[in-house]
N, C-alpha and C positions, 0 to 999 in steps of 0.2 A: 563528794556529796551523793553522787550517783550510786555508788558501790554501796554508803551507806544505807543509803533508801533501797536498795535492795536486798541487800543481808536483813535487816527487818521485818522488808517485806514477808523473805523465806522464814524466820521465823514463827512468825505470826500465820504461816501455811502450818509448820511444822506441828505449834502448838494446838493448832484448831484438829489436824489429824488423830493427837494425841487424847485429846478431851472427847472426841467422839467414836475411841476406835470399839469404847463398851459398848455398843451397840451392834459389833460384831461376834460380841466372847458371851460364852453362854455362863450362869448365876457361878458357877462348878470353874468357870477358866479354863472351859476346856472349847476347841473350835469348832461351831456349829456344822453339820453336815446340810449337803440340799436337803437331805427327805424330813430332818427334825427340826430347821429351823422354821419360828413362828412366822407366821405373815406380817406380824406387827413388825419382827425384829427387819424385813426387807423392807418395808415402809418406812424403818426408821435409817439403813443405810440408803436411799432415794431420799429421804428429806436431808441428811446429811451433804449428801453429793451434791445435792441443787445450791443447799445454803455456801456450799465449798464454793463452787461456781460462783456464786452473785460475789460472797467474799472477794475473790479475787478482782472482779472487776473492781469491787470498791476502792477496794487493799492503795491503789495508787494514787487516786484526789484524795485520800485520807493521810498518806505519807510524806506524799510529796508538797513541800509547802509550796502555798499560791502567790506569785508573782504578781497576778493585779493588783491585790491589796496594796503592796510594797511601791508597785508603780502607778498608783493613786494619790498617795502620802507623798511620793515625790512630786508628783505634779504640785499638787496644792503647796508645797512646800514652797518651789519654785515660784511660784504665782503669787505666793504670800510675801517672797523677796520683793518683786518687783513692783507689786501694789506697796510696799512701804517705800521703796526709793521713790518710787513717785509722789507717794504723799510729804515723802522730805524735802525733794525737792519743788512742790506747790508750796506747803508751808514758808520755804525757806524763799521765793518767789513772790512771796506775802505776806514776809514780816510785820511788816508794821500794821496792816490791817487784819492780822488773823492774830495777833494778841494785844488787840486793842476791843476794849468794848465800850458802847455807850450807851446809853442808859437814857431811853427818851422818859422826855417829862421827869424825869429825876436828878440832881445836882450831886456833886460827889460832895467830898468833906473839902474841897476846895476850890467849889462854888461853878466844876464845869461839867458835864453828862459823860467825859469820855477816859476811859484810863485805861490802863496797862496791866494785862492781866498773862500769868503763865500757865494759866490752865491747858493752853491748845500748845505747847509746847508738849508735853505730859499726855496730850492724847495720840499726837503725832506719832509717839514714838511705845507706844505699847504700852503705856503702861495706868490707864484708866481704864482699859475692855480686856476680856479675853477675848474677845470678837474682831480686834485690832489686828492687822495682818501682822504688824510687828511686835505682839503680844510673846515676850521670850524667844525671841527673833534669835539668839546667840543656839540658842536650842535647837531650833528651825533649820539654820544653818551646818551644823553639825550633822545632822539627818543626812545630808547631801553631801557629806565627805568622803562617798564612796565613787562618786562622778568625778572629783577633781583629779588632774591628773598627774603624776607621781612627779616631776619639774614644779606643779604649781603648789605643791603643798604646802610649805612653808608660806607663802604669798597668804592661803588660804585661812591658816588657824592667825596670823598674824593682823588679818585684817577681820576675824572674828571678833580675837580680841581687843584691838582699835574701836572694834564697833562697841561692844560692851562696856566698855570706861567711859567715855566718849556717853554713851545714852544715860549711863548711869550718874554723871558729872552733871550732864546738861538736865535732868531729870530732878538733881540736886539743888541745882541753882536756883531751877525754875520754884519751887517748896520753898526757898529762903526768899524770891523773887515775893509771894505771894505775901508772907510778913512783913515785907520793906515798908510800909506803913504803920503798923503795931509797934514797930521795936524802939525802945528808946533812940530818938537821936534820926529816927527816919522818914521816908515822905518820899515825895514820886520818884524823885531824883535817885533812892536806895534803890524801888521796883526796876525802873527801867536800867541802873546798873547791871543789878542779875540777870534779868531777860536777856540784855545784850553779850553777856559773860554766857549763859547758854547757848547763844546763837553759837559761838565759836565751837562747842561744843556739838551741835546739830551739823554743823555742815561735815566735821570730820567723820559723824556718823553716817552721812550720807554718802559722802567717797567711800567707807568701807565698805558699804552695801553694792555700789559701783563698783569696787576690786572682786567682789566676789563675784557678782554680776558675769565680769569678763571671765573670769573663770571656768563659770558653768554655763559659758557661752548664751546669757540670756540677755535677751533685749528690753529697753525700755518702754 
């Protein structure tokens, strides 16, 4: 990469010589002497030589690409992992009460204020915000494939993909979960089947985020 950025570099010298060297050659193409070249034409090799000079300096934060950037996006990246394992694992810490809602002063269609909803299943896991730290989480992870290390690879894409089936199931159910009421033939009893069928699916989500975790040596 080094060799690259600098064969470039020398280029882009090369060329900037070539594009200003008529400011030495007289209308004719032939070489100016001291005593007939104009004063313009010395002003114009000095503005030349300066911009040559600043050029180079620039020549390399413009070539060379920046690494903050790169190690920004990893940070966050990192930070987005572990703010989701934690929310899977609170979520999963509070089942019952974090997809349950009640409804003061109002009665359901079965006469009690509180029921079973998979709403907070579905935000848990990315896919109600893009502001969600696990908002394409499987994406996220990927970014960070260049940290894992060559023994842990296979561990890695494999508990990527764990994780994506697994959110995308539980994500599934939680949507069928939300009809268990509407569909012929259903009632609390449907909802809370699917919610509890997504649970199984949330928690294998949350080990894979744990496997990765271990991986890129991040804590909870």
């Amino acid at each position: 990469m080094k060799r690259k950025t600098m064969a470039i570099y020398r280029l882009i010298l090369v060329a900037l010589t070539l594009s200003e060297c008529s400011a030495w050659i007289t209308p004719n193409n032939q070489p100016e002497t001291g005593a007939t070249r104009p004063k313009a034409q010395t002003k114009d090799r000095r503005e030349f030589l300066s911009s040559l000079v600043i050029g180079s300096a620039m020549a390399p934060s413009l070539l060379v690409p920046s690494t903050a950037a790169a190690a920004t996006q990893d940070q966050k990246d990192k930070e987005n992992i572990v703010k989701g394992y934690n929310r899977l694992q609170y979520l999963l810490d509070n089942w019952e009460a974090e997809t349950t809602v009640c409804k003061t002063g109002q009665e359901t269609t079965f006469g009690d204020k509180c029921e079973r909803t998979p709403v907070k299943v579905m935000e848990y896991l990315g896919f109600k915000s893009t502001n969600d730290p696990l908002f394409k989480a499987d994406a996220t992870m990927m970014r960070l494939k260049s940290s894992v290390p060559s023994d842990r690879e296979m561990d890695f894409f494999e508990a990527i993909d764990a994780f994506g089936q697994n959110a995308e199931e539980a994500n599934s159910m939680a949507f069928v979960s939300s009809w268990g009421e509407a569909n012929p033939g259903g009632g609390k009893d449907r909802v809370r089947l699917f919610i509890e069928r997504s649970k199984k699916n949330v928690i294998v989500s949350r080990d894979s985020l744990k496997t990765v975790m271990d991986i890129l040596d991040l804590k909870p």
